[in-house]
C-alpha positions in Angstrom: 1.8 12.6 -28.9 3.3 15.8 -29.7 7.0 16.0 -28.6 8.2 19.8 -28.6 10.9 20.8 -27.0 9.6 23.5 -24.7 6.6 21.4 -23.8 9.1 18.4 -23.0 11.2 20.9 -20.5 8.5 22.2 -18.9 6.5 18.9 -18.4 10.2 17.7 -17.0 10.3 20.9 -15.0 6.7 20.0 -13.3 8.0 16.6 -11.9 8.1 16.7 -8.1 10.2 14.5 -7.1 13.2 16.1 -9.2 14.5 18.9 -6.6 14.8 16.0 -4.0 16.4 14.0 -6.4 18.9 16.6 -7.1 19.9 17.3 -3.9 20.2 13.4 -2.7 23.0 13.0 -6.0 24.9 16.4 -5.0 24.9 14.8 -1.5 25.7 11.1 -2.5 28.5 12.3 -5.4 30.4 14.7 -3.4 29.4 17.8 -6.1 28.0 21.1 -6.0 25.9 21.2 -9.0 23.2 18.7 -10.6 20.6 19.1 -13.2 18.5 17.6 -15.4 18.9 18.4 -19.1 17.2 18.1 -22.4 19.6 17.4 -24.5 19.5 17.4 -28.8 21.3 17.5 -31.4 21.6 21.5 -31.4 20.1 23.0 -28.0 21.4 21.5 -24.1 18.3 23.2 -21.9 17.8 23.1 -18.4 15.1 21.6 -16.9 15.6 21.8 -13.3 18.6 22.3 -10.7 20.6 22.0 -7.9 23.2 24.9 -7.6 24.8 25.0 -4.5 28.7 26.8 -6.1 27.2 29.8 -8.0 27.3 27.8 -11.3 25.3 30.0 -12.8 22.4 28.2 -14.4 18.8 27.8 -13.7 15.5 26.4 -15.3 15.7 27.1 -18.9 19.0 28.4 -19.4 20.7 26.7 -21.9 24.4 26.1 -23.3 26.3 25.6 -26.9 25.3 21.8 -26.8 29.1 21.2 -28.3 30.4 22.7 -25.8 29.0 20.0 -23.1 29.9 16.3 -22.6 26.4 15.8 -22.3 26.6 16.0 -25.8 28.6 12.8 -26.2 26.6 11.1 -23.7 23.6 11.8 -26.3 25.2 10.4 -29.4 26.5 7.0 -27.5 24.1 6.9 -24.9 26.3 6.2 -22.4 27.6 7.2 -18.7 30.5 9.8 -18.6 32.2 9.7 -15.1 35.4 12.0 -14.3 36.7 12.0 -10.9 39.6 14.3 -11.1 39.7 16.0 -14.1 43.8 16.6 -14.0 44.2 13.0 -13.5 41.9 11.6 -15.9 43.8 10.5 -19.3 40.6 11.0 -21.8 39.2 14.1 -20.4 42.3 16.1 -18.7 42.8 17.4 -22.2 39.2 18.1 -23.5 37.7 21.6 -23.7 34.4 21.7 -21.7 36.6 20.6 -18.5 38.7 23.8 -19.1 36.0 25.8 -20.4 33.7 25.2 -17.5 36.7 25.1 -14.8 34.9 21.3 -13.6 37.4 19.0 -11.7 34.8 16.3 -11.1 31.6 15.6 -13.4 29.3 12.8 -14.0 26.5 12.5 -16.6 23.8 9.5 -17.3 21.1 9.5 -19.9 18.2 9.4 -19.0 16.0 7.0 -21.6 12.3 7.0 -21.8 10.4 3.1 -21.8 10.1 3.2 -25.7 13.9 4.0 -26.4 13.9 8.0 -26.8 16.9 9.7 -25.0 15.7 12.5 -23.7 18.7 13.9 -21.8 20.9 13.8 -19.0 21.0 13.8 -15.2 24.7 15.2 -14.7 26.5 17.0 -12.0 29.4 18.9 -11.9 32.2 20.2 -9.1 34.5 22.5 -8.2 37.0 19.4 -6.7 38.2 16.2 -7.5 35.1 13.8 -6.0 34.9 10.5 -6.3 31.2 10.0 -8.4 32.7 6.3 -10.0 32.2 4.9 -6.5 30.1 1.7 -7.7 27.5 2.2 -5.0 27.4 6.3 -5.8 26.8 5.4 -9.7 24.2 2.8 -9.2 22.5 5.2 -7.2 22.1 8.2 -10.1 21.6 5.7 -13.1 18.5 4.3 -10.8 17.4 8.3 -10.2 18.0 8.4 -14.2 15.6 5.7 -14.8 13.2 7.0 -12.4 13.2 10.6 -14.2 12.6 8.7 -17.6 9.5 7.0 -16.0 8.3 9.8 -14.1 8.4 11.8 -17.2 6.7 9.0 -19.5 3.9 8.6 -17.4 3.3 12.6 -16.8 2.9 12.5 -20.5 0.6 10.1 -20.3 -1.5 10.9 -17.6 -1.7 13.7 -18.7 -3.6 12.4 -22.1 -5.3 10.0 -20.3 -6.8 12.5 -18.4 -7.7 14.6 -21.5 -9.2 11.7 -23.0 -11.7 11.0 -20.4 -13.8 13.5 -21.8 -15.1 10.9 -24.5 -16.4 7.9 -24.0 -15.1 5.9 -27.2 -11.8 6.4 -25.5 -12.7 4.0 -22.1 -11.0 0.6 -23.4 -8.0 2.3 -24.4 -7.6 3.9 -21.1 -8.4 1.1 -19.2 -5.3 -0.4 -20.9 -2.4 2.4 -20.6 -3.6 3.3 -16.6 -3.6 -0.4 -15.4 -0.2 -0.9 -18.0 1.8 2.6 -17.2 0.9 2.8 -13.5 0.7 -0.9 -12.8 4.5 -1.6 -14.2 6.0 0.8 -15.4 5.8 2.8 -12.2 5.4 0.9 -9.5 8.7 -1.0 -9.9 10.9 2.2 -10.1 9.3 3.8 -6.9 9.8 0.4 -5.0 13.5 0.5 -6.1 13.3 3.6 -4.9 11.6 3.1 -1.6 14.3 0.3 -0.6 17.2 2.5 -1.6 16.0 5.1 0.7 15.9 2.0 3.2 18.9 0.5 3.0 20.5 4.6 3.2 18.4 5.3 6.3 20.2 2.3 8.2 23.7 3.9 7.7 25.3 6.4 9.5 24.1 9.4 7.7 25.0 13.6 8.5 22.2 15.3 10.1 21.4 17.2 6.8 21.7 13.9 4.8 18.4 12.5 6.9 16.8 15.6 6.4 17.4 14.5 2.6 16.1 11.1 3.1 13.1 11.8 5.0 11.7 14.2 2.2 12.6 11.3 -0.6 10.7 9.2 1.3 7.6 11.9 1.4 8.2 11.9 -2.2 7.8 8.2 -2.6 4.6 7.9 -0.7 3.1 10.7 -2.7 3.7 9.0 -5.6 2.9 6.0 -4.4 -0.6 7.1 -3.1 -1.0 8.9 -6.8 -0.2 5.5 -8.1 -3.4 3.8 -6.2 -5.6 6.7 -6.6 -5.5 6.8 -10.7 -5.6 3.2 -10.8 -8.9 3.0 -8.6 -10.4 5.6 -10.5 -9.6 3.8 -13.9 -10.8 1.0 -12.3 -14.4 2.1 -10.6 -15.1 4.3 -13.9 -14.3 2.1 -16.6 -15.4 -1.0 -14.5 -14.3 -3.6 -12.0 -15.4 -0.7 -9.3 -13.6 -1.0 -5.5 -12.9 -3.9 -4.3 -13.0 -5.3 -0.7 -11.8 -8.1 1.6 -13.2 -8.0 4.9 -11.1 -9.1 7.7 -12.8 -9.8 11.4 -9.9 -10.7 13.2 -7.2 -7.9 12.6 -7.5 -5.3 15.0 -8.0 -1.9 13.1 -5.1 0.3 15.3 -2.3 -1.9 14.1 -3.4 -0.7 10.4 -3.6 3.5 11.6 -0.4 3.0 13.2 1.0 2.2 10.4 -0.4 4.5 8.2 0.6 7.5 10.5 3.8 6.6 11.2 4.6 6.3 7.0 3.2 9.9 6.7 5.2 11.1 9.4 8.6 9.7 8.4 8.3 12.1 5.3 7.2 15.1 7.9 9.2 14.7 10.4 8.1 17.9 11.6 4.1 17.6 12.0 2.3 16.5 15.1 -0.3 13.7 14.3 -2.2 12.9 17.8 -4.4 9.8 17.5 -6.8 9.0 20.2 -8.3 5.4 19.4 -11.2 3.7 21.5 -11.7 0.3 19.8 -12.4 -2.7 22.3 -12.5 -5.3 19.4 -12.1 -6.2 16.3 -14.1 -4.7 13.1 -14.9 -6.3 9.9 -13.2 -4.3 7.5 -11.1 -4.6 4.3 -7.9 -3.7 6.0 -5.6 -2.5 2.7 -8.5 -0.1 1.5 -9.1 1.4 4.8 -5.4 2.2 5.0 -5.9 3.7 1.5 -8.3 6.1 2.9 -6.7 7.2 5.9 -3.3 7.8 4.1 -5.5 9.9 1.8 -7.4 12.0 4.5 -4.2 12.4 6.9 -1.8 13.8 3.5 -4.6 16.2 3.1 -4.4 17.5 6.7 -1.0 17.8 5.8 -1.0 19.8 2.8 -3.7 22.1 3.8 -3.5 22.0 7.8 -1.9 24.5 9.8 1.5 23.7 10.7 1.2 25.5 14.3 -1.1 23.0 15.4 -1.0 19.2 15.4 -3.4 16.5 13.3 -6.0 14.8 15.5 -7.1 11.1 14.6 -9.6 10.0 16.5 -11.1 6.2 16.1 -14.3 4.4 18.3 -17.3 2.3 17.8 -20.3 4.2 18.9 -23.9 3.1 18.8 -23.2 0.1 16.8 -21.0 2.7 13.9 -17.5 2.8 13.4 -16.4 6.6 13.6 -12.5 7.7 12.1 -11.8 11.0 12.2 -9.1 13.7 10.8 -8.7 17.1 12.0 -6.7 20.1 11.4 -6.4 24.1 11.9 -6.2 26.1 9.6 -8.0 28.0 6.6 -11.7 26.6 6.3 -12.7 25.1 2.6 -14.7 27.8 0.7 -18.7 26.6 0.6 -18.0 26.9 -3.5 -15.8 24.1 -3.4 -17.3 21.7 -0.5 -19.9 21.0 -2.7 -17.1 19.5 -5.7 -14.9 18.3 -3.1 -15.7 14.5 -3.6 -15.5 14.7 -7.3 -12.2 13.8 -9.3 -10.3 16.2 -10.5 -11.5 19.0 -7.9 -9.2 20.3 -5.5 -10.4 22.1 -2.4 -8.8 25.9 -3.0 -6.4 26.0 -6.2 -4.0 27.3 -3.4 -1.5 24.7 -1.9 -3.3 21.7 -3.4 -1.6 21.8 -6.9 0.2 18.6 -6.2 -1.4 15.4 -7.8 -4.5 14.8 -9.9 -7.1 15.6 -7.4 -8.1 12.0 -6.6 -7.2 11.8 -3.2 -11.2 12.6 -1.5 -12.8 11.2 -4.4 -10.8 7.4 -3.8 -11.5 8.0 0.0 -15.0 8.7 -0.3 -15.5 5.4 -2.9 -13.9 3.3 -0.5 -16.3 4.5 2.2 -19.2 3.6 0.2 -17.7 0.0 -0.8 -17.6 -0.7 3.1 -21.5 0.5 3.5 -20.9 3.4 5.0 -20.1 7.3 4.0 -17.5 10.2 4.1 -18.3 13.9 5.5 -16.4 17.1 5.9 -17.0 19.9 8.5 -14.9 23.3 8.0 -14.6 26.4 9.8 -12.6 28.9 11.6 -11.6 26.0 14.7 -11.3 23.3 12.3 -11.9 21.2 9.0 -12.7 17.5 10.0 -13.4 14.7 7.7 -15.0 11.9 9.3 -15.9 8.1 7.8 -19.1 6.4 9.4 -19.7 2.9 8.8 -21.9 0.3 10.3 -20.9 -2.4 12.5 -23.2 -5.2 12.5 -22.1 -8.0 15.0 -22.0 -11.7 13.4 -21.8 -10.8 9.8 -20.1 -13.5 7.7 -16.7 -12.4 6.0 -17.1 -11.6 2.3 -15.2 -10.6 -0.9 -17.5 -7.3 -2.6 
């Protein structure tokens, strides 16, 4: 895997979650400035970030790498943490401080899974702050090691995804989607999710929640791009979806659920659901969340934002009928035919995010449950609707 560095910043610069990120450690470390950097042995670069003094830098600008701490931080590969610069007896002397007029500064490496230091995630301010707070420094070495995985696994996806072209390449790719996405992401976003947890249930600023609700958008997306890509490795290179029927669980328990995890990260969309279901229905509980969360984020993405999302859930005629609707622009008829495929997105406009999994998971999961996934678009409305068969007295299986 080639590792140049302009294709390492802008891979960096493509990672999502990053501006959130950003923001949460200028909030959390009292600072006006954070970025993430790539960092060498002659060139400090960039990637992205957060300026809120007039720093100066953007993406891609770049400093004398001697003239930075980060620097140091590459060549022992550890943290550097300065909360008031004139007090500080190592660094109250030392040229960057002075040359950069920083009274507070923190910087951690960030370290990919097979050892490579790629650079830093440091932040700067114009006053004494107080970023050695144990809980504060926890929190950006965790963000670190999220950045380091987030960026591993872009690199990999990304070859993955290059590689499905040939077929001699299936085994292998069986083995880095179920290892890479399987480990060495799911545990950082679950750190992450129960960080954002524990912040949410103390007193927080108005603008701080605003902060917390779109970190914990980010995390579902990822988390929902972490199922998608592992189903899909799964159903094409074998193993296909599998199901465990439950005919006890009611089903509106399981929407609730789902709508109120997708709202927490949009706090500002309406989501209206309208369910008529008397009893029970034999589905596989986990996978029909799957595909809701996965039909609701695209009314989210692509819906109008004037108008709220309508759910709508019923057994009719012996079929179970759930529905997602939402204004907006209709699908062009080009790409309603693709739409079910992976790697097809519905407009190349404002669907950029992810890997273009999302419809094509929803619409296997429909078929594992015997039944199928349609789409309606126009002018009023673009409505996706799952129909599925509800036979009365089946016995509960595994498929």
């Amino acid at each position: 895997m080639a590792h140049d560095v302009q294709d390492e910043v802008q891979a960096m610069q493509g990672v999502p979650a990053i501006p959130t990120i950003l923001e949460v450690v200028c909030q959390t470390a009292g600072m006006g400035f954070a970025a993430v950097a790539r960092v060498t042995e002659d060139r400090w670069i960039a990637c992205q970030v957060r300026d809120n003094i007039g720093f100066g830098l953007g993406p891609g600008s770049e400093l004398e790498v001697e003239t930075t701490l980060c620097n140091e931080v590459r060549k022992y590969r550890d943290v550097i943490v300065i909360d008031n610069v004139a007090e500080d007896p190592v660094y109250s002397s030392h040229h960057t401080p002075k040359l950069y007029g920083l009274q507070s500064y923190i910087s951690v490496p960030i370290l990919l899974p097979d050892g490579r230091f790629f650079g830093t995630l440091c932040a700067i301010g114009s006053k004494p702050a107080n970023p050695s707070n144990p809980q504060t420094l926890a929190t950006i070495k965790l963000f670190a090691d999220l950045i380091g995985f987030q960026f591993d696994a872009a690199e990999k996806l990304n070859s993955a995804r290059a590689s499905l072209l040939g077929e001699q390449a299936a085994s292998d790719l069986r083995e880095q989607f179920i290892a890479v996405l399987g480990h060495d992401l799911r545990n950082p976003v679950a750190s992450l999710g129960g960080g954002i947890s524990v912040l949410q249930r103390e007193p927080q600023s108005e603008k701080s929640m605003r902060v917390l609700h779109m970190m914990r958008g980010s995390v579902l997306r990822m988390s929902v791009l972490i199922d998608n890509v592992m189903d899909f490795a799964r159903g094409r290179l074998g193993g296909g979806i599998a199901l465990q029927k439950d005919y006890e669980a009611p089903l509106g328990p399981t929407l609730d659920q789902v709508i109120s995890e997708i709202q927490s990260g949009h706090p500002e969309r309406r989501i209206e659901a309208d369910y008529r279901l008397s009893d029970a229905v034999g589905v596989d509980h986990q996978r029909i969340a799957q595909m809701f969360s996965n039909l609701l984020g695209n009314a989210i993405t692509h819906g109008s934002v004037e108008h709220p999302i309508h759910v709508h859930a019923s057994v009719t005629d012996g079929e179970l009928h759930l529905s997602v609707a939402n204004a907006g622009a209709p699908i062009p008829k080009e790409a309603m035919q693709k739409l079910f495929q992976p790697f097809k997105r519905g407009d190349g406009g404002s669907s950029m995010q992810g890997l273009g999994l999302g419809l094509y998971i929803a619409s296997q999961i429909a078929e594992a449950h015997g039944g199928s996934l349609a789409v309606n678009s126009d002018e009023s409305e673009t409505r996706f609707t799952f129909r599925m068969p509800v036979a009365a007295g089946d016995d509960p299986v595994i498929r």
